[in-house]
C-alpha positions as MATLAB code, in Angstrom:
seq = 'XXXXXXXXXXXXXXXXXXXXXXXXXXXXXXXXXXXXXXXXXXXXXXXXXXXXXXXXXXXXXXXXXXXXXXXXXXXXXXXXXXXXXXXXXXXXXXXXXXXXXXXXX';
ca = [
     149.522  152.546  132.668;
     146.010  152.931  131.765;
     145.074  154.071  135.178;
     147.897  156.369  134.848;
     146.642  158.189  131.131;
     143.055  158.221  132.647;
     144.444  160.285  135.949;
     145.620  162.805  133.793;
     142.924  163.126  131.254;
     140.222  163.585  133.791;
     142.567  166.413  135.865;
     143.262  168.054  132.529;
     139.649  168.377  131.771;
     138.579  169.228  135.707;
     141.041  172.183  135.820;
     138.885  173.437  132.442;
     135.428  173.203  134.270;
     134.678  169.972  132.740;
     132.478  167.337  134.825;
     134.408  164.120  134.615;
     132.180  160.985  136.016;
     133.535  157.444  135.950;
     130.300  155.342  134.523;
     129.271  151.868  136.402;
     126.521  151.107  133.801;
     127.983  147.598  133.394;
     130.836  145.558  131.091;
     131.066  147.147  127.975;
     130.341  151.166  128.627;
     133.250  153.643  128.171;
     135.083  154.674  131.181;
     134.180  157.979  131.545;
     131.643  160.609  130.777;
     132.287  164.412  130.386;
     129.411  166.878  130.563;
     130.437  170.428  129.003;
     127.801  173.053  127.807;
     124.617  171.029  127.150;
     127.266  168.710  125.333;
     128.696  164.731  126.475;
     131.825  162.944  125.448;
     132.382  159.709  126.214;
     136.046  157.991  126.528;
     137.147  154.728  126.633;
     140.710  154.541  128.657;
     143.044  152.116  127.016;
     146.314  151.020  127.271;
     149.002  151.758  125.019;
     148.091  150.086  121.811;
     145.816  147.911  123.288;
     142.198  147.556  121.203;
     138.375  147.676  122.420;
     136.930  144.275  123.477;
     134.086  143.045  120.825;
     131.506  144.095  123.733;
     132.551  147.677  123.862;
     133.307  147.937  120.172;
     129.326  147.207  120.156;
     128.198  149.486  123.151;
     130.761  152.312  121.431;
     128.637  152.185  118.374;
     125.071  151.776  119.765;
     126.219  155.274  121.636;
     127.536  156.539  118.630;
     124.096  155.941  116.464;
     122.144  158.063  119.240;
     125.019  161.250  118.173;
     127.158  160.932  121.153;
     130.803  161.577  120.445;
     132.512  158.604  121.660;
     136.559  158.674  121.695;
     139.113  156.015  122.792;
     142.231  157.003  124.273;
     145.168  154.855  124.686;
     148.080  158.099  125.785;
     147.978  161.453  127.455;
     148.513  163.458  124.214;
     145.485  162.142  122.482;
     143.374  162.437  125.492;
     144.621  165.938  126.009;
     143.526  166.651  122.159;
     140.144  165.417  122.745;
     139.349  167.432  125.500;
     140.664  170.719  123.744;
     138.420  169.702  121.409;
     135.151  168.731  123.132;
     135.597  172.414  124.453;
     136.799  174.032  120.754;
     139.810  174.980  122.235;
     140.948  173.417  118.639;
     138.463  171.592  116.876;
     140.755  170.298  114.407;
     142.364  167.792  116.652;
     139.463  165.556  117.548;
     139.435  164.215  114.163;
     143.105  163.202  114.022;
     142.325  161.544  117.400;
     139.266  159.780  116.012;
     141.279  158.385  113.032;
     144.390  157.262  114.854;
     146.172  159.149  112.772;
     148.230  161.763  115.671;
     150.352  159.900  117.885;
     152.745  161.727  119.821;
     153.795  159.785  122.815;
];
């Protein structure tokens, strides 16, 4: 499933011009970086419900205190948001993604 909502995600962004590379920095780093306009997001691909390991939780905020956006993403919908939003396609979404609070799958 997770492989499955990451597929998606990075095609969604592609087809906008959005560079999509799948990071091998080591256990703990998010999935995937996207490189937009002098701007990066990072996502973490998760499964449905399924929560960051302490490791990543760690790595997510040392990225996080050097003011990269950082962005976990356990269904299509919410990864789909993010990406409009990295982009300002709507910039109100990001924040509903960031707080958990927009579930529509």
């Amino acid at each position: 499933m997770e492989s499955q909502i990451q597929a998606r995600v990075i095609e969604f962004a592609r087809r906008r011009g959005i560079i999509a590379r799948k990071l091998s920095f080591g256990e703990g780093w998010p999935d995937y970086m996207f490189l937009w306009e002098g701007r990066i997001l990072f996502i973490e691909f998760k499964r449905p419900g399924e929560k960051p390991k302490p490791l990543q939780v760690y790595v997510i905020e040392l990225i996080r205190k050097q003011g990269f956006e950082v962005i976990l993403v356990d269904n299509i919908i919410d990864g789909r948001k993010a990406i409009r939003s990295f982009i300002g396609e709507d910039d109100t979404q990001l924040e509903r993604v960031r707080s958990g609070h927009d579930r529509d799958q």
